[in-house]
Structure formats: structure tokens, C-alpha cells
C-alpha positions in Angstrom: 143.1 103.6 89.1 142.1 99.7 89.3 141.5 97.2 92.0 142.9 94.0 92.8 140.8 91.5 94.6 141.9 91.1 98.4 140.4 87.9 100.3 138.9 88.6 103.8 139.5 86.5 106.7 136.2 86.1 108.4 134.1 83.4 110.8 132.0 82.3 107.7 134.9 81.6 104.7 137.1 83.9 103.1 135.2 87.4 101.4 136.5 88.9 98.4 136.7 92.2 98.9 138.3 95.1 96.2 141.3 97.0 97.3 142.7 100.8 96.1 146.2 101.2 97.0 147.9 105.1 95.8 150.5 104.8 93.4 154.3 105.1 95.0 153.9 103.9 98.2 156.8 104.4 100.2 155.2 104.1 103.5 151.9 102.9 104.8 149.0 105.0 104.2 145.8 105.1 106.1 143.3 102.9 105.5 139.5 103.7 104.4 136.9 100.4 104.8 134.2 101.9 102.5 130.6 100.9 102.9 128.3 99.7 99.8 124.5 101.2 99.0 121.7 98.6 98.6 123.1 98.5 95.0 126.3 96.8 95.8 130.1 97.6 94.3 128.4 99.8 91.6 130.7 101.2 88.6 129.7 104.9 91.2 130.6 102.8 94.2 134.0 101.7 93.1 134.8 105.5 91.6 134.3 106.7 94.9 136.8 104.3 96.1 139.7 104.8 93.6 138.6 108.8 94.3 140.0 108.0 98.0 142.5 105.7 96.9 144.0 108.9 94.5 144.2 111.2 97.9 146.7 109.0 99.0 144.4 106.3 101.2 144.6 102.3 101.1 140.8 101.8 100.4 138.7 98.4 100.7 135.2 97.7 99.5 134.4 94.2 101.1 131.6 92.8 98.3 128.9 92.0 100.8 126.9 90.3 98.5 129.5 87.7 97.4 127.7 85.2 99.8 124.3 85.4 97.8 124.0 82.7 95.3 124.6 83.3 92.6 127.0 86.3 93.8 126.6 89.8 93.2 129.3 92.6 92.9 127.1 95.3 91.9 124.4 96.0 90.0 123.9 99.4 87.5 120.9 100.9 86.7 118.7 100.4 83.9 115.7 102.0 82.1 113.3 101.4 84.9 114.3 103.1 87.7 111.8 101.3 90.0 112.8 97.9 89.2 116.3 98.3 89.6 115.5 99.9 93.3 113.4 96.8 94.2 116.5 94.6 93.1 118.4 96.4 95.3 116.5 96.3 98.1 115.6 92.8 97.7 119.7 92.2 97.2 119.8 93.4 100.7 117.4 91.8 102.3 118.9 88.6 101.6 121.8 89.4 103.8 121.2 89.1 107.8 122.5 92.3 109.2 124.4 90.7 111.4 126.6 88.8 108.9 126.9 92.2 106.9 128.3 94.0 109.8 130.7 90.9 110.7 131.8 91.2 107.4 132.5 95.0 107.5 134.5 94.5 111.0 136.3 91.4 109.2 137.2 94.5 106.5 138.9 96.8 109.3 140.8 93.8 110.4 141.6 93.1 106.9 143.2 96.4 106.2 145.3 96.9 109.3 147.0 93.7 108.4 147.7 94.7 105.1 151.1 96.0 104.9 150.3 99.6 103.0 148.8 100.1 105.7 148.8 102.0 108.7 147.4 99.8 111.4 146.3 102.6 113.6 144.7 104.9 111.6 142.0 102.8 109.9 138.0 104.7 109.3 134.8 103.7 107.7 133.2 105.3 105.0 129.2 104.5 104.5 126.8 104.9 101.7 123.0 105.0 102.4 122.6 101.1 103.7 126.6 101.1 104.2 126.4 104.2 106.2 124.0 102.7 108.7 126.2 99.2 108.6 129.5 101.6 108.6 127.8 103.3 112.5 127.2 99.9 113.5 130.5 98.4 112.8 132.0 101.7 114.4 130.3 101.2 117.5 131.2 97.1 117.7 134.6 97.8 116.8 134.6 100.7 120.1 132.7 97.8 122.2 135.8 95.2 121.2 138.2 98.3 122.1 139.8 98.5 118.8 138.0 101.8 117.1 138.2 103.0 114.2 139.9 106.8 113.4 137.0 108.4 111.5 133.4 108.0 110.3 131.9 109.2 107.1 128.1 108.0 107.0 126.2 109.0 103.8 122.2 108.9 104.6 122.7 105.8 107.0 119.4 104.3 106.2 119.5 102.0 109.2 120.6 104.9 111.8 116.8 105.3 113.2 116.9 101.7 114.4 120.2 102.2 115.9 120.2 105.1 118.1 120.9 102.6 120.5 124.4 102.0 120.1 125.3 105.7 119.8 126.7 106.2 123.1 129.8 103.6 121.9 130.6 105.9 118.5 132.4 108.9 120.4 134.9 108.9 117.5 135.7 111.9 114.6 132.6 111.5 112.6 130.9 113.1 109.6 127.0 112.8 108.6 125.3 113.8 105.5 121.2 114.0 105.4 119.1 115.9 103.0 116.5 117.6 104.1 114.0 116.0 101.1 115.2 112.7 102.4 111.7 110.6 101.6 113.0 107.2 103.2 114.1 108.9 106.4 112.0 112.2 106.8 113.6 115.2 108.7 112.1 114.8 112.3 113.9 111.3 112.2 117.3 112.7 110.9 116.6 115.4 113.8 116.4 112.3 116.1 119.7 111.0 114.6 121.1 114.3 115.0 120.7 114.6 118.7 122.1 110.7 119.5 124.7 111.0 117.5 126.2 114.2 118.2 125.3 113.2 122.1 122.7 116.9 122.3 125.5 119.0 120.2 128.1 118.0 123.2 130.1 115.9 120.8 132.4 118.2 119.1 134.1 115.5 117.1 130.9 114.8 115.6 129.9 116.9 112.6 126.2 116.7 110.8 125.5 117.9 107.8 121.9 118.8 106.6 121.9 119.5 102.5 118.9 121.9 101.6 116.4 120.4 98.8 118.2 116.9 98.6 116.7 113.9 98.7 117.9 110.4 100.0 120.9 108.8 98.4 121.8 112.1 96.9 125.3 111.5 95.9 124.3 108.5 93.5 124.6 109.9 89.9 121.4 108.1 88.3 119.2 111.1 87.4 116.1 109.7 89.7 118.5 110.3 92.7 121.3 112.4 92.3 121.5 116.8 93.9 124.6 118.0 91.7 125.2 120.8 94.1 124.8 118.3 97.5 126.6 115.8 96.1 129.4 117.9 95.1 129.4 120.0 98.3 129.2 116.7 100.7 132.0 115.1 98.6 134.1 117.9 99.2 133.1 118.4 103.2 134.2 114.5 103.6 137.5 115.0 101.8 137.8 118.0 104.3 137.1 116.4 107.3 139.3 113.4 106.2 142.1 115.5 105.9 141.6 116.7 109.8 140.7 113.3 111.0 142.3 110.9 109.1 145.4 112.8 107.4 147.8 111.2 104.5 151.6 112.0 105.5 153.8 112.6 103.1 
């Protein structure tokens, strides 16, 4: 399944973002803003997306690191597997977080206007530093009244600093953490746990803990990826999607 190339309205020029639309539409779909890693639009970043996109959702992958000059879709890993993490994370830390998550809530907007779409049943899917930008775009979109349906977060790397804004993400939501996670060790993701999920009163909030993997678990690179994690998480997200967020036909 391909993608075409959807311009984003946003305060700071258009962003070219890549869109998944199911095949015979014949009414509008809901809509899934997915969320990049540090990598970018990766060749596994955009196969998650037409995965979505063939369950029957209207996905869009906004390419956050257009604005860098020059500008970056995504970047695949080579022989070194510590040089190509450093790009990434230097990739990242070119971009403000606050533009990034203007730029995601820019996405939402973009896809309830979209005509596939179903304006009122629009979620965010996250990967590692999407699924911290995904919470924090979930919980400004709340703050401006217009939430989102669903949450999926991946190992949001930036949740620990953002415990904050937990209160304002009281919408169906789905968490994944290993618990070999080196970048965000388990008494944090413990901490995460008990903000996000408001002290296990939330009931809409589901958090998932995935014995023996480590951070970004669901990448495929070989320095990364938990077969069993990443296959049981995928499955768990397409699960709670399916409650949350459902295709009709």
C-alpha cells in the first residue's frame, strides 16, 4: 500500500506530511495521526503506517523533520549501529519540541478535514520520541477541547518530563514499556504508570509492561528489536484500536 504526500496547514508554512488511505472507501474511516521515532519516516515507520491504513484507518505521518535544512524523511540503519543512533538523536534535537508538537496538533487538524475521514473519531499513535510528542499533543488537544479518540504511545521517551500534563489525557489510551528499557529504567516507567493511569483509577487507560524488552523494542534493526514484544504489542494495539477506535463497515 503507497502514500501520497498531503500538505499540512500549520502557523510556520505548509508540512508535508504522508497519508494511507484503505482501498474502497465508500465512507469515511477513522483517522490515525502516527507519531515518528528519533529516526524519522523510516522504511519500519511507514510499514507501520500502511499496516493501519490496511485495517481500514485513514493514517498520516506528518515528516517532522521536513523543516531541517537540508530536510529529512527518514533515515535507515547502517553497519554501525551507534552512529546511526547519534544521527538520530542529533536529528531530533534540532527540532524545538514545541514546534514538533504544533506540528503533530496541525496533523489532527489535518486529517479531520480530510474528506475520508471521520472528523470525530481521529487518535494518535507514538513511537519512542513520537510517543512522548503523541501524550503531549493528546493532552493540548484536551486543553483546546477538541480531543482525540485514542492513544497508542510506544516507549514515550519524553513521558518522565511530562507527568505534568497527565491530568488533561483522560482519554482511551494504550502504553507499551519494556522492562529492560535502558533509556527509561523501570522505577521511572513505574512513575509513568501511576500519572498516567491516574493510581490504576483510570480504566480507559491500559499499560503494558513486556518482560525482557528493551527500549524501542518494536524497531526491527537487530540492536533493538524483542520478536515476541514486538509481535505481542503490535497485536495488543490493533486490539485496543478495534475497542477504541473501531472501523465500520
Amino acid at each position: 500500500m503507497s502514500a501520497t504526500t498531503l500538505q499540512i496547514p500549520t502557523d510556520a508554512d505548509d508540512l508535508p506530511g504522508l497519508l494511507w488511505l484503505p482501498e474502497d472507501l465508500d465512507q469515511p474511516v477513522p483517522g490515525l495521526v502516527v507519531l515518528q521515532e528519533i529516526f524519522g519516516l523510516s522504511t519500519y515507520m511507514q510499514q507501520r503506517c500502511a499496516d493501519l491504513a490496511a485495517r481500514g484507518y485513514a493514517v498520516l505521518a506528518p515528516q517532522l523533520f521536513a523543516r531541517l535544512d537540508p530536510p529529512v524523511v527518514g533515515i535507515e540503519d547502517g553497519e554501525d549501529f551507534q552512529v546511526w543512533l547519534e544521527e538520530g538523536m542529533a536529528l531530533t534535537s534540532r527540532v524545538p519540541w514545541e514546534r514538533a508538537e504544533a506540528d503533530a496538533i496541525a496533523a489532527i487538524g489535518a486529517l479531520r478535514a480530510h474528506g475520508a475521514v471521520d472528523s470525530e473519531r481521529v487518535g494518535l499513535v507514538g513511537f519512542c520520541y513520537g510517543g512522548g510528542l503523541a501524550f503531549s499533543a493528546a493532552a493540548s488537544a484536551a486543553e483546546e477541547d477538541r480531543p482525540v479518540s485514542a492513544l497508542v504511545s510506544y516507549y514515550g521517551s519524553a513521558l518522565p518530563t511530562l507527568l505534568d500534563r497527565a491530568a488533561a489525557v483522560d482519554v482511551p489510551s494504550l502504553h507499551h514499556f519494556g522492562t529492560a528499557d535502558a533509556f527509561i529504567p523501570l522505577e521511572q516507567v513505574e512513575r509513568i504508570r501511576g500519572a498516567v493511569t491516574a493510581g490504576g483509577t483510570r480504566e480507559q487507560v491500559r499499560f503494558v509492561l513486556h518482560q525482557g524488552a528493551g527500549h524501542a523494542f518494536d524497531n526491527p534493526h537487530p540492536g533493538l528489536h524483542h520478536a515476541g514484544a514486538a509481535e505481542a504489542a503490535w497485536q495488543q494495539t490493533l486490539g485496543f484500536l478495534a475497542e477504541a477506535l473501531p472501523v465500520r463497515y
